[in-house]
N, C-alpha and C positions, 0 to 999 in steps of 0.2 A: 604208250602202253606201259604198265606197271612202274609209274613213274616214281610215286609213293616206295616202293620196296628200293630202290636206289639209292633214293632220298634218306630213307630211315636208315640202310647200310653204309652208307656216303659218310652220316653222322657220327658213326661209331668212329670214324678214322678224322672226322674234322681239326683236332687237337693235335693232329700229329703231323711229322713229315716223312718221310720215304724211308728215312734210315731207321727212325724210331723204333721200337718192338711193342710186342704184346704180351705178357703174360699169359699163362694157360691160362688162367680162372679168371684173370678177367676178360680175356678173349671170349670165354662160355658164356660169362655172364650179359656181355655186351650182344653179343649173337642175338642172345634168349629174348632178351627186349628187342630185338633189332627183327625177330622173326614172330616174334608174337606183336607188334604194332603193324605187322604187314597181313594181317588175317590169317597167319599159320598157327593152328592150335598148339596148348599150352605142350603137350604130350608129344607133338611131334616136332616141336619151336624145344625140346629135353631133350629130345634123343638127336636132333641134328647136332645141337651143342655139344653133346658128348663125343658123337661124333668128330667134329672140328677141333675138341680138344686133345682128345687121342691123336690124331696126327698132327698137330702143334708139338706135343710131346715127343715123339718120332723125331721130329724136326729139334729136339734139344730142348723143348718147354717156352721156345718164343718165335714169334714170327715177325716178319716187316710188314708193311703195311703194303708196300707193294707183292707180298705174297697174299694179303690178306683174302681177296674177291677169289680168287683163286683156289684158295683152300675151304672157303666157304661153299660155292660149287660144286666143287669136290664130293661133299658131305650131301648137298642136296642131291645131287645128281643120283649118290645110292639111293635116294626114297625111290627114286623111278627106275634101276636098278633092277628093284626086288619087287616089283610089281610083274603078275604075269605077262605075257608077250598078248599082244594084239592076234586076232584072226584075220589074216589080209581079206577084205570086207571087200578087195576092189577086184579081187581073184576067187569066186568061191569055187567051189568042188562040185553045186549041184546046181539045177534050176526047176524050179524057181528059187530061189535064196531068201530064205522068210528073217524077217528082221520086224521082233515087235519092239514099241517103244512107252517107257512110262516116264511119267511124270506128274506133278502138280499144275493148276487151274493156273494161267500168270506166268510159265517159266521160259515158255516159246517153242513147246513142244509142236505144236501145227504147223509153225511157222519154218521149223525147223526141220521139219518133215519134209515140206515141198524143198528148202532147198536142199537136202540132198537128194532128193527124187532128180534135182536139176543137175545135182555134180554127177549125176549117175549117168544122166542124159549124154551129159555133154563128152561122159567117157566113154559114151558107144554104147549104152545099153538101154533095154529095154523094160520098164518100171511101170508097176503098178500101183497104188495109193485104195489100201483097205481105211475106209472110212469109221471103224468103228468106235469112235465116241458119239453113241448114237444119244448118250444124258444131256449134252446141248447141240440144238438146232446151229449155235451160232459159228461151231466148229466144223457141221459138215457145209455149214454155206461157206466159210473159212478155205476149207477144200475144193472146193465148185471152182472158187476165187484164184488160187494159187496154181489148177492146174490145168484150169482152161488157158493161163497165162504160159506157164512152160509147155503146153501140150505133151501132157504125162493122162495117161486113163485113170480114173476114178470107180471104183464101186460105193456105192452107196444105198443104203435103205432108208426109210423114212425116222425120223428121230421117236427115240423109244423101242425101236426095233432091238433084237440080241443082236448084240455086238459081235458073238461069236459067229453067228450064221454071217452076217458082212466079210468075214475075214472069210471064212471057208469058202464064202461066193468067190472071194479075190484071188484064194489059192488057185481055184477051179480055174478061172480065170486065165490065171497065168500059166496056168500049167497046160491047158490046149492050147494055148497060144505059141506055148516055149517060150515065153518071155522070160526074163533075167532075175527079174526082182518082186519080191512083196515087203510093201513097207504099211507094216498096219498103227492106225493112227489109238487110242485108248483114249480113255475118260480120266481127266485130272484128278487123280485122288486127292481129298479134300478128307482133314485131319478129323482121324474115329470114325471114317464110313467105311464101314464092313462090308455093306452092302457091293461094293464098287472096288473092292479088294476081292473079293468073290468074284466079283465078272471080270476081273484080270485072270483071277487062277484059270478060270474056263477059257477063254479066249486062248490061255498057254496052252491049257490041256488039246483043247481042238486045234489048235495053228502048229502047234509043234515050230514055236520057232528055232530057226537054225542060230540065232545069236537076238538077245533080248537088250536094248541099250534104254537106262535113266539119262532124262534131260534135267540138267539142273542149272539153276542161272547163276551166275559169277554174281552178280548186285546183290544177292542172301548174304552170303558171306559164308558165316559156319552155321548159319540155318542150313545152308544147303548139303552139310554135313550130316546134320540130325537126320533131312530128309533122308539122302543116302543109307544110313543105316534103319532107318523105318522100311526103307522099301527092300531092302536088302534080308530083314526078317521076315517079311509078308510073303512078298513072291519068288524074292531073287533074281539076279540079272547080272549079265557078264560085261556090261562095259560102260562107258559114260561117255556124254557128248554136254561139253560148255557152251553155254549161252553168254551171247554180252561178254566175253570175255573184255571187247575192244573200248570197254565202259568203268574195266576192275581197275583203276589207280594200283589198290596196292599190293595184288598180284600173289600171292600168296597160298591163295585158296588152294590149287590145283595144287599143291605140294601135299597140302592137310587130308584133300580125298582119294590121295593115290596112297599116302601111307596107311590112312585107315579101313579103307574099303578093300585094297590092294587090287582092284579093276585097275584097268588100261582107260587110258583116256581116249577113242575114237574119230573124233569130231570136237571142234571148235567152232564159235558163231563169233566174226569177227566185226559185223556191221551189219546193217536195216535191210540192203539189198540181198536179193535172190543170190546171187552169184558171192558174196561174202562168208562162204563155210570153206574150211580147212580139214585135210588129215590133219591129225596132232603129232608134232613131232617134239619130242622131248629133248632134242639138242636145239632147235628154234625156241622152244621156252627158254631153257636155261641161257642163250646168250642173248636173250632180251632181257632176265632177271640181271645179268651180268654180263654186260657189254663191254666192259674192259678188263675183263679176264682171259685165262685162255685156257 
């Protein structure tokens, strides 16, 4: 995993040996390419540079190369930093605990659903799956599929149905029940349908969710940036959850969408199987980014 961003920072120090130094400027400049060929955008691949070079400075204006992974670190670790704090999503305050989720057609938002419906399972609770992307049939048989398999409850209406009345059925649902959780599924927006960005706003306005998370896939790249800030104008939404991370060579990405969005990262999709989702912890990122730092 994130083999590429290694590789490409490995390179910056290939020339050298252990005693050698760096110059500040060229320490910046090496960074900037070294963080922009790993899919961290250009804006955020500036300010970590500046970053790294200020405390280069600190440091007298040079560094060793065995300080190097270290100091670079350092610098990224603030982008996560100054991102607001997570809502412990495994503790809530109420029940039912409404969790709506958006995302594009392709990103593994369905997929992604069932399995945390299964981490939720498997942590003692008790989950329900609002079906409503009622614009394709192929998402609620999708659902039929995935949680007849974990044995998690389903609501669902017939395709073409309001999406919002599905979710409302699910609240109900779970709420004579006391159940733990509602996880409602939406319709892939698909680029300039208004149409389908309106039955998002409604689905908010009825569900009143308690915490709304975008799925976005690591394999976009900084598409999945653009996405982020599209959806972030339309509807708005407090956090994100990665797909395919365990796919992204060059690892990157998750640095670009914490600094630009400043959402927390939620969830991780680490592999094909049901049981392959993660909390996200941003000291496991960074010592996978840099493995031999400290």
């Amino acid at each position: 995993m994130f083999e590429a961003f290694r590789k490409r920072l490995g390179s910056v120090l290939s020339s050298r040996n252990a005693d050698e130094t760096f110059r500040k400027s060229e320490l910046g400049d090496r960074v900037l390419e070294a963080l922009v060929e790993s899919d961290v955008s250009v804006s955020v691949a500036e300010r970590i540079s500046e970053i790294t070079e200020k405390t280069a400075e600190k440091a007298g204006g040079k560094i060793t190369q065995s300080q190097m992974f270290s100091l670079v670190k350092r610098s990224v670790k603030s982008v996560f930093d100054a991102v607001e704090p997570a809502v412990d999503i495994m503790s809530p305050q109420k029940k039912p605990y409404i969790v709506m989720f958006l995302g594009v057609n392709g990103g593994g938002k369905t997929t992604t659903i069932a399995k945390l419906a299964a981490y939720l399972k498997r942590n003692g609770s008790r989950v329900v799956i609002s079906a409503s992307d009622t614009f394709r049939a192929g998402a609620i048989d999708q659902l039929i599929h995935w949680t007849s398999e974990i044995g998690i409850e389903l609501i669902k209406h017939d395709k073409g149905s309001d999406p919002s009345a599905v979710a409302f059925d699910a609240i109900n649902h779970a709420t004579a029940r006391k159940m733990d959780y509602v996880l409602i599924d939406t319709a892939g927006r698909m680029q300039n349908n208004k149409n389908l960005v309106e039955e998002m706003k409604k689905i908010k306005r009825v569900a009143k969710p308690d915490l709304t998370l975008l799925i976005l896939d690591a394999m976009i790249g900084q598409d999945a940036l653009s996405q982020g800030k599209t959806f972030m104008g339309d509807i708005g939404f407090d956090g994100l959850v990665i797909t395919k991370l365990d796919t992204d060579a060059k690892g990157g990405l998750l640095i670009s969408l914490c600094y630009e969005l400043k959402k927390p990262v939620y969830f991780i999709g680490t592999g094909q199987k049901v049981d392959d989702i993660m909390e996200f912890d941003s000291k496991w990122y960074l010592d996978r980014l840099f493995p031999e730092s400290s």
